[in-house]
py3Dmol code that shows the C-alpha trace and the ligand (Angstrom):
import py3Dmol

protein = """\
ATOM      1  CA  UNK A   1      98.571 129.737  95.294  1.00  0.00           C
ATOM      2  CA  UNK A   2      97.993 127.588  98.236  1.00  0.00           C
ATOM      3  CA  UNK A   3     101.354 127.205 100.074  1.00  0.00           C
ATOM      4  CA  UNK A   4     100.651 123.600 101.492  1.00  0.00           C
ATOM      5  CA  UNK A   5     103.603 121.543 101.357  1.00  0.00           C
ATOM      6  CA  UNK A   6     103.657 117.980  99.371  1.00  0.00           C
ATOM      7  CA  UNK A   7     106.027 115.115 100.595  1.00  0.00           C
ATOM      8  CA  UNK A   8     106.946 113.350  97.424  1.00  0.00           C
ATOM      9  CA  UNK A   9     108.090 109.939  97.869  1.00  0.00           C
ATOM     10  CA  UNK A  10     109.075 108.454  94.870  1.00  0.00           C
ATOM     11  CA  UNK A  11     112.531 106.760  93.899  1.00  0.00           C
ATOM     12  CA  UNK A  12     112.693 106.927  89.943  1.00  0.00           C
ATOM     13  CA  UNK A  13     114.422 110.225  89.242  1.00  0.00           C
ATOM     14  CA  UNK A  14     111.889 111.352  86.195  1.00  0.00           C
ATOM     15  CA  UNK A  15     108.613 110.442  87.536  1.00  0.00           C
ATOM     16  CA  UNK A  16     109.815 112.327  91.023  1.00  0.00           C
ATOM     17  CA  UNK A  17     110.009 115.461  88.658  1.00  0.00           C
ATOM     18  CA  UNK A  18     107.404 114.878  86.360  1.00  0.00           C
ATOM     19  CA  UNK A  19     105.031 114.999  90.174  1.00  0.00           C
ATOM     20  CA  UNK A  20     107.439 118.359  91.243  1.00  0.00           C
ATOM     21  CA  UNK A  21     106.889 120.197  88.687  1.00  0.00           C
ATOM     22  CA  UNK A  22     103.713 119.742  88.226  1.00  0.00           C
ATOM     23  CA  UNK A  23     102.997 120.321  92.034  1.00  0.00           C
ATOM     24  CA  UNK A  24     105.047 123.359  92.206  1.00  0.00           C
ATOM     25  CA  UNK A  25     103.491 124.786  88.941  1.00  0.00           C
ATOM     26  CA  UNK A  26      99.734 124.879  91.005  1.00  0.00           C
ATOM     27  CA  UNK A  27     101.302 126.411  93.829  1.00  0.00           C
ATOM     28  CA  UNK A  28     102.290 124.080  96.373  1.00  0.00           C
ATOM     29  CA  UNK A  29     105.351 123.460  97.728  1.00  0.00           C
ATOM     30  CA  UNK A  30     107.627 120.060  97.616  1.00  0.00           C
ATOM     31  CA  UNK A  31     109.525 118.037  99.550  1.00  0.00           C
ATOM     32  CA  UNK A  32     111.529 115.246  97.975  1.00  0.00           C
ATOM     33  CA  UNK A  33     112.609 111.723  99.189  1.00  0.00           C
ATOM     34  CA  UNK A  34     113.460 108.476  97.555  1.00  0.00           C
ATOM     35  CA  UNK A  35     113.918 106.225  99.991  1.00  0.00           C
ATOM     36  CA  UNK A  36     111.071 104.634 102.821  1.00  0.00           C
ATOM     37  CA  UNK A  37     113.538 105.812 105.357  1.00  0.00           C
ATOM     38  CA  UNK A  38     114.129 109.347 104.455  1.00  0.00           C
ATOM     39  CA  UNK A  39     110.309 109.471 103.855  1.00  0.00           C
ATOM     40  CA  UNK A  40     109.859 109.455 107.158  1.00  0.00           C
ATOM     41  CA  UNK A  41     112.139 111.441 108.294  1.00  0.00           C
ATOM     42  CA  UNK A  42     110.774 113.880 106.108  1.00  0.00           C
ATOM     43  CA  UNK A  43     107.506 113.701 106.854  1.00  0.00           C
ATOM     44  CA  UNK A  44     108.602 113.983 110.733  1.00  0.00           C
ATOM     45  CA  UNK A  45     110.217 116.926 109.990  1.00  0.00           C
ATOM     46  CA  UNK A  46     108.443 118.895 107.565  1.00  0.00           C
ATOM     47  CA  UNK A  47     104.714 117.706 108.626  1.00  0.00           C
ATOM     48  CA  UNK A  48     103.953 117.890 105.125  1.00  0.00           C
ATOM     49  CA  UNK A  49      99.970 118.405 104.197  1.00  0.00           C
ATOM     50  CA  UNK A  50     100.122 115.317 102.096  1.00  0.00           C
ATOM     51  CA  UNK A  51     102.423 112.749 100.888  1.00  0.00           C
ATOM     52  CA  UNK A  52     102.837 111.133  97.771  1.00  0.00           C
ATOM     53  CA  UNK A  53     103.993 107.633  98.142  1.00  0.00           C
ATOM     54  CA  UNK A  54     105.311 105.361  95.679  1.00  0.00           C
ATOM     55  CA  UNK A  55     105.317 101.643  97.176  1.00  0.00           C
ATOM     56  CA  UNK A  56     107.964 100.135  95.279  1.00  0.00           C
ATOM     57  CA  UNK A  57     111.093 101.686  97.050  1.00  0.00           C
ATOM     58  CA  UNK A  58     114.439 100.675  97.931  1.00  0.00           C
ATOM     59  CA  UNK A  59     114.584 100.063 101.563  1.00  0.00           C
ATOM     60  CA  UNK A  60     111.479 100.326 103.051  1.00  0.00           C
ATOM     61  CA  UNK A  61     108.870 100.062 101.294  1.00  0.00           C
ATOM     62  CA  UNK A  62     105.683 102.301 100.669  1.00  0.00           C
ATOM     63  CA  UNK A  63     103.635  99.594 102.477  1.00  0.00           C
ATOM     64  CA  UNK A  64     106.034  99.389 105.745  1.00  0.00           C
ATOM     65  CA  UNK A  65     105.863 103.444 105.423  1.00  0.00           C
ATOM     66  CA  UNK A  66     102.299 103.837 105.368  1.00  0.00           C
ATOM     67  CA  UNK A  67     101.656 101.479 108.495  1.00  0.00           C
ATOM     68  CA  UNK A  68     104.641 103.346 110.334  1.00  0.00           C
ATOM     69  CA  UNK A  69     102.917 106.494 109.547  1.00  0.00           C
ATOM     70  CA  UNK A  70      99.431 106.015 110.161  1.00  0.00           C
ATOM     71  CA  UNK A  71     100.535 104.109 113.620  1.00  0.00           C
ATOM     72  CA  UNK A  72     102.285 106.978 114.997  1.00  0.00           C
ATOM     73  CA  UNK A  73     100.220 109.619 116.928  1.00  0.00           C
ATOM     74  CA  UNK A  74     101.697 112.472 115.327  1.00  0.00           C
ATOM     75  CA  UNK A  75     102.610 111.706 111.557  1.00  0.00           C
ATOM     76  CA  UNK A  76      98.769 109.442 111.072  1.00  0.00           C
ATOM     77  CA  UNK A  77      96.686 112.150 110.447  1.00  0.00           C
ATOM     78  CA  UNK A  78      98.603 113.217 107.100  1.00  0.00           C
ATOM     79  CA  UNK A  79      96.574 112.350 103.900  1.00  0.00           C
ATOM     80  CA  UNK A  80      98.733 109.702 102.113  1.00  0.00           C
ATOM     81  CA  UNK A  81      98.363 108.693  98.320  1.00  0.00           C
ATOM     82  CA  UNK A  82      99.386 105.625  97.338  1.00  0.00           C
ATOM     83  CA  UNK A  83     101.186 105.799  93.929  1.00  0.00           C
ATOM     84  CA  UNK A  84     101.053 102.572  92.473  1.00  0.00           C
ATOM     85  CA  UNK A  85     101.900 100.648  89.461  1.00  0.00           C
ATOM     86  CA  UNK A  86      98.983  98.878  87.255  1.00  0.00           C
ATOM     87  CA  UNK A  87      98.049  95.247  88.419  1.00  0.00           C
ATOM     88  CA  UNK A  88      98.833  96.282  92.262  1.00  0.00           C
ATOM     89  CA  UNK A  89      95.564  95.683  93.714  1.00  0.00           C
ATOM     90  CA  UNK A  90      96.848  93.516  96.673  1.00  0.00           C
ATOM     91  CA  UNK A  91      98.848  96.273  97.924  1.00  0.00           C
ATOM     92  CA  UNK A  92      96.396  98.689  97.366  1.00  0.00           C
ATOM     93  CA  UNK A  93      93.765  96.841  99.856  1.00  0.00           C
ATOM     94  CA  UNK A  94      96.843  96.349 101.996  1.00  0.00           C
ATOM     95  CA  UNK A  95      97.437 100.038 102.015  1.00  0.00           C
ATOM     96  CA  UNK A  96      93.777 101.323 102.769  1.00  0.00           C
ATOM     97  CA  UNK A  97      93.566  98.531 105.201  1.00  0.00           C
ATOM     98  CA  UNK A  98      96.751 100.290 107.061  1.00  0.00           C
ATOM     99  CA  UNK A  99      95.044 103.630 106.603  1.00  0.00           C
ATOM    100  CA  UNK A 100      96.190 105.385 103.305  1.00  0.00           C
ATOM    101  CA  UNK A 101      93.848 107.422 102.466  1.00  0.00           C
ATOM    102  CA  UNK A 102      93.722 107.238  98.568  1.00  0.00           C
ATOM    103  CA  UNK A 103      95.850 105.898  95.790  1.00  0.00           C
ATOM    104  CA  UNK A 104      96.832 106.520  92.228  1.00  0.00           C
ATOM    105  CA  UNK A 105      98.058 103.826  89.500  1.00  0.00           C
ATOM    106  CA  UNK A 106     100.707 104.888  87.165  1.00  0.00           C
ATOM    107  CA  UNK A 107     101.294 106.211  84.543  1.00  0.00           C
ATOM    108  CA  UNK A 108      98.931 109.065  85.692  1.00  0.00           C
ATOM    109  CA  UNK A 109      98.182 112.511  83.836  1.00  0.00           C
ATOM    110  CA  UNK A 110      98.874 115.639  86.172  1.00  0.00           C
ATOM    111  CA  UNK A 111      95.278 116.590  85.475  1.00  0.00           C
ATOM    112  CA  UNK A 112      93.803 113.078  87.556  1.00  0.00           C
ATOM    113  CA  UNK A 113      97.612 113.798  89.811  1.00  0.00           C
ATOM    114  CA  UNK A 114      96.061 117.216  91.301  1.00  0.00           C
ATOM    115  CA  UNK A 115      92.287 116.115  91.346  1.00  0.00           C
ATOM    116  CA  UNK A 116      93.712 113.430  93.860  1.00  0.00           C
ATOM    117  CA  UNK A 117      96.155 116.048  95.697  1.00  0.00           C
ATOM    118  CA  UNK A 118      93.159 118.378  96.088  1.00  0.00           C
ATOM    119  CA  UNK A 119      90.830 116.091  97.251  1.00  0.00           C
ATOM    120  CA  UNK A 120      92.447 114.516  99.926  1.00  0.00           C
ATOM    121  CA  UNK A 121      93.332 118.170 101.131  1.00  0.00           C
ATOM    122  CA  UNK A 122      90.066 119.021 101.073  1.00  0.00           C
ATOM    123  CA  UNK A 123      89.164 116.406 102.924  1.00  0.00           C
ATOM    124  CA  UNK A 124      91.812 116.645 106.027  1.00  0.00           C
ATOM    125  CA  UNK A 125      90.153 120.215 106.147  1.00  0.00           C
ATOM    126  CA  UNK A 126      86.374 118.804 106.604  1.00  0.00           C
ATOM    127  CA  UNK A 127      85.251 117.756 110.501  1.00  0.00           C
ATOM    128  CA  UNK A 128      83.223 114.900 110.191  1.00  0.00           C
ATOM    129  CA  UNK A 129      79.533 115.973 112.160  1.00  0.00           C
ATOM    130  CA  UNK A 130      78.552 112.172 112.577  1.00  0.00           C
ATOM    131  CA  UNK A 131      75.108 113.391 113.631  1.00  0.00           C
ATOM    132  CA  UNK A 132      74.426 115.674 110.517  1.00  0.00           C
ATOM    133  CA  UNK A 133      72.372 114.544 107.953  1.00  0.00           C
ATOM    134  CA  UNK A 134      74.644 113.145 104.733  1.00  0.00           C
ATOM    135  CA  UNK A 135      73.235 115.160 101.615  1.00  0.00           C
ATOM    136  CA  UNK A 136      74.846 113.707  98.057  1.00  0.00           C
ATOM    137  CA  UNK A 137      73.393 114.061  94.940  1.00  0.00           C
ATOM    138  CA  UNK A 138      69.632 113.446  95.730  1.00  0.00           C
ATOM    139  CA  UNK A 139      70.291 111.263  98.120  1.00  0.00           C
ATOM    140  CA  UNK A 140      69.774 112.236 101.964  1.00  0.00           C
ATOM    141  CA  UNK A 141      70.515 110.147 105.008  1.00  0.00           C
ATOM    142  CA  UNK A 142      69.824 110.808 108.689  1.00  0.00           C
ATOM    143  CA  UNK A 143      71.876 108.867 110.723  1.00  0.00           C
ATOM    144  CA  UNK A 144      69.794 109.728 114.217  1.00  0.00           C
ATOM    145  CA  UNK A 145      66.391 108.548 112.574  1.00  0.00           C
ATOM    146  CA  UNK A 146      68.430 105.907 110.707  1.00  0.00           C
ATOM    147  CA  UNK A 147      65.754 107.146 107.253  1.00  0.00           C
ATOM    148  CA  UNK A 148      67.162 107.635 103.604  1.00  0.00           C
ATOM    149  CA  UNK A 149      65.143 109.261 101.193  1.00  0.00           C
ATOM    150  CA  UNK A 150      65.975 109.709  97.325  1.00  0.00           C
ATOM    151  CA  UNK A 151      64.655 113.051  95.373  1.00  0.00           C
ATOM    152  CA  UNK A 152      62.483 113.604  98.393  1.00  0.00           C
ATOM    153  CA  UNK A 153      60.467 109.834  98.762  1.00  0.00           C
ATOM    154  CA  UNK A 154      62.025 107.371 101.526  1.00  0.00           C
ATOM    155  CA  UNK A 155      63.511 104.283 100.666  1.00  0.00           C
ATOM    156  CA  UNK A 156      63.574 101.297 102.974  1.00  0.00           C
ATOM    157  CA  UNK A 157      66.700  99.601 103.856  1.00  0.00           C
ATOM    158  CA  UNK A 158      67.813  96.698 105.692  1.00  0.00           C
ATOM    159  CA  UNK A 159      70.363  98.049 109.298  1.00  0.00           C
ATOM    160  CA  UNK A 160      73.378  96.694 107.657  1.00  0.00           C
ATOM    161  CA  UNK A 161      72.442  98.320 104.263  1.00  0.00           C
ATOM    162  CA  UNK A 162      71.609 101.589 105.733  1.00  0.00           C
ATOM    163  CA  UNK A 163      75.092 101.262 107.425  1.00  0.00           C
ATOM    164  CA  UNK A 164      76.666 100.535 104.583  1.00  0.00           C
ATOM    165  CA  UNK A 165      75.450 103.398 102.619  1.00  0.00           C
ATOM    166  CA  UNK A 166      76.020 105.749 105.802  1.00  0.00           C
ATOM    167  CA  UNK A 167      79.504 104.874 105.905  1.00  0.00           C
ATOM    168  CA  UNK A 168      80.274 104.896 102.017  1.00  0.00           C
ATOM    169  CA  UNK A 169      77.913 108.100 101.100  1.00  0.00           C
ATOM    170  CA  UNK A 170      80.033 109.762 103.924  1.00  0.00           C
ATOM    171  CA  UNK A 171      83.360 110.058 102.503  1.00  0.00           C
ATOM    172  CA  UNK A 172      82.182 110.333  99.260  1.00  0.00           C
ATOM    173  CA  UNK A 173      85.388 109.885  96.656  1.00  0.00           C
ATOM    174  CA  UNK A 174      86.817 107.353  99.246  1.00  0.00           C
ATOM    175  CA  UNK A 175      87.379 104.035  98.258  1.00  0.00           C
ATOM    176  CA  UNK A 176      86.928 101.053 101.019  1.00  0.00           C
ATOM    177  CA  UNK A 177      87.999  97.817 100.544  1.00  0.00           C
ATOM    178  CA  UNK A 178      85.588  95.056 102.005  1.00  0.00           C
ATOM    179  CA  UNK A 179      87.096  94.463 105.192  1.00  0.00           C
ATOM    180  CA  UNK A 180      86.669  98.011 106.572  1.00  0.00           C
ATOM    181  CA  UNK A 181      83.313  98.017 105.020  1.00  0.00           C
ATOM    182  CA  UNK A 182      82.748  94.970 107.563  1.00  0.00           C
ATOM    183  CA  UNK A 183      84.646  96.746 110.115  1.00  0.00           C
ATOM    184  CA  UNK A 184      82.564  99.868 110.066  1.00  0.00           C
ATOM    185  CA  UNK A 185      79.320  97.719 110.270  1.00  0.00           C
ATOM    186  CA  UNK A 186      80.222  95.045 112.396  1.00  0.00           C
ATOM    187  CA  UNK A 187      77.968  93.761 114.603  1.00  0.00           C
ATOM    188  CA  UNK A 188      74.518  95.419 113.975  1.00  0.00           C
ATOM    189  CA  UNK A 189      72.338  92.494 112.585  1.00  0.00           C
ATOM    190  CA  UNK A 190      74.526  89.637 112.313  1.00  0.00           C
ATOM    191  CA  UNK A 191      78.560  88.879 111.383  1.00  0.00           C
ATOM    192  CA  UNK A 192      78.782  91.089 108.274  1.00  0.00           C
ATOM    193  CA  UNK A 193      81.180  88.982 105.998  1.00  0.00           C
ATOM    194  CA  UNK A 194      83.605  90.297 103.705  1.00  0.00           C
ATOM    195  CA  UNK A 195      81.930  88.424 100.790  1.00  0.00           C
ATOM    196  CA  UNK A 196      78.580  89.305 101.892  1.00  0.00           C
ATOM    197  CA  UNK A 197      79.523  92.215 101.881  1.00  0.00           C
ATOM    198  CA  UNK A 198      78.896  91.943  98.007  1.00  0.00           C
ATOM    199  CA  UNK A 199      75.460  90.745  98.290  1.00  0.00           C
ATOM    200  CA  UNK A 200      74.533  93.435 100.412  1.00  0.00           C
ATOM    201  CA  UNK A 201      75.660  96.329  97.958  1.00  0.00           C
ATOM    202  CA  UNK A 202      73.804  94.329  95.131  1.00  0.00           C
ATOM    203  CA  UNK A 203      70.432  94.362  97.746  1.00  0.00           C
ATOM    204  CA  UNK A 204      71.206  97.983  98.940  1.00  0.00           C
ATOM    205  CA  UNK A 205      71.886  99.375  94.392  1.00  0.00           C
ATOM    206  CA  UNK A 206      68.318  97.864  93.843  1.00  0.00           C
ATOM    207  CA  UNK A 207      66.599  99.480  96.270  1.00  0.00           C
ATOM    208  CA  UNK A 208      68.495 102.944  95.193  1.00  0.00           C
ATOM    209  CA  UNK A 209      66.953 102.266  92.155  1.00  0.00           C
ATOM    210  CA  UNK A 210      68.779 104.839  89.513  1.00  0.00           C
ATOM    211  CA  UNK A 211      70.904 105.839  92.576  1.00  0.00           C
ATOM    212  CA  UNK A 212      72.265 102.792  93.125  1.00  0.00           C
ATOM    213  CA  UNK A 213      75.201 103.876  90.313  1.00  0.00           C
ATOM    214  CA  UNK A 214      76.623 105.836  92.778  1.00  0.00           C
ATOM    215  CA  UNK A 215      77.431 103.136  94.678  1.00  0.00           C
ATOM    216  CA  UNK A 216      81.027 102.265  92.708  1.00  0.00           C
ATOM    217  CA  UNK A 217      82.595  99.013  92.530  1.00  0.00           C
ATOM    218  CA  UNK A 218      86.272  99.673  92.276  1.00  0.00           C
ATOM    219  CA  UNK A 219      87.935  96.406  90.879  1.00  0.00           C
ATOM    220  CA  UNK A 220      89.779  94.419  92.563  1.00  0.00           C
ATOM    221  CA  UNK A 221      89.856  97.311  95.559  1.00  0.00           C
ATOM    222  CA  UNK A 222      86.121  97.473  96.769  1.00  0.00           C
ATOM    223  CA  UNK A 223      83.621 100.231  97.128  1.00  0.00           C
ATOM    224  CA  UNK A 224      83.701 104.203  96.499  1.00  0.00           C
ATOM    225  CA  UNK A 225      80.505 106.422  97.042  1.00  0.00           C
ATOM    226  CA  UNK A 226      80.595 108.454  93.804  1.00  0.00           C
ATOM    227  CA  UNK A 227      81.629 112.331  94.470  1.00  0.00           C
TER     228      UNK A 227
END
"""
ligand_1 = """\
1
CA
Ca 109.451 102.896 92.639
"""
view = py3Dmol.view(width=600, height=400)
view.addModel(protein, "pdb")
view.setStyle({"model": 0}, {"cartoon": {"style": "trace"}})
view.addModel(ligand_1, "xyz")
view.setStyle({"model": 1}, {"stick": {}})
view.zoomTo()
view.show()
């Protein structure tokens, strides 16, 4: 039983329990709101661990709450996932571009509901070492001697690749969308585009060779490192 309180923001009265119970039944404990306003006066109050947020709400919407949220000092550095309906993919980038931190497109099981909840938990518990070397799967990467080697042999990349990789095979799980791929390589070699950004994850899976799956493309969204 972990005790961490979940902020569920959700305005359709059976898919707000369907998340509840199914929250409360692992252990955690809930805190309900339906509209973008209450949301955040929940989440002000409460400082949940994590919030749930549907994006089609009365009022404000889970868009406007998310950039609210993730601009204030206090209430940014709680995980949000974005709950979404299928075909959303617009407001999906929108949201990771404003700083959610995942998402989830409904209808959802409550097996793929508390994978998410976990993982973005986890994750507001790790403290990013940006000097430590990045071990997934067999892939290592030292950021200081700016080297990757697979299974033990090096591999040679490109700046902007080995950027790219850096910042994806960091936050492994995460998904980027193109424009905060750019952002987090700006300026190394030359403008990073967000459509080159597409030829440079084709260059940079071909020179992973077999580890270039791990390198997801998540349509209509952008990247994820595989976890
Ligand atoms: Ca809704």
């Amino acid at each position: 039983m972990s005790g961490e309180t979940i902020l569920i923001v959700e305005d359709e009265e059976s898919i707000q329990e369907l998340i509840r119970v199914n929250l409360v039944r692992e252990g955690y404990r809930t805190e309900l709101a339906s509209r973008g306003e209450d949301a955040l006066k929940a989440a002000k109050a409460s400082m949940p661990d994590a919030v749930l947020l549907d994006l089609m709400l009365p009022g404000l919407d889970g868009l406007e709450v998310c950039r609210i949220m993730k601009a204030d000092p206090v209430l940014r550095s709680i995980p949000v996932v974005m709950v979404t309906a299928k075909g959303e993919e617009s407001d999906i980038v929108a949201g990771l571009e404003l700083g959610a931190d995942d998402y989830i497109t409904k209808p959802f099981s409550a097996k793929v509901l508390l994978a998410r909840v976990r993982a973005v938990l986890r994750r507001g518990r790790q403290k990013q070492d940006e000097g430590a070397a990045i071990k997934s799967h067999d892939i290592v990467i030292h950021p200081g001697r700016h080297e990757v080697t697979i299974a033990g042999s090096p591999v040679e990349l490109t700046l902007t690749e080995f950027k790219i990789l850096q910042f994806l095979a960091g936050r492994p799980g995460w998904v980027f969308t193109r424009y905060q791929i750019v952002d987090a390589v700006r300026g190394e070699e030359y403008a990073v585009t967000e459509r080159s950004v597409d030829v440079q994850i084709v260059g940079l899976r071909k020179k992973l060779g077999a580890a270039g799956r791990y390198i997801e493309t998540v349509r209509g969204v952008g990247y994820r490192f595989m976890e």
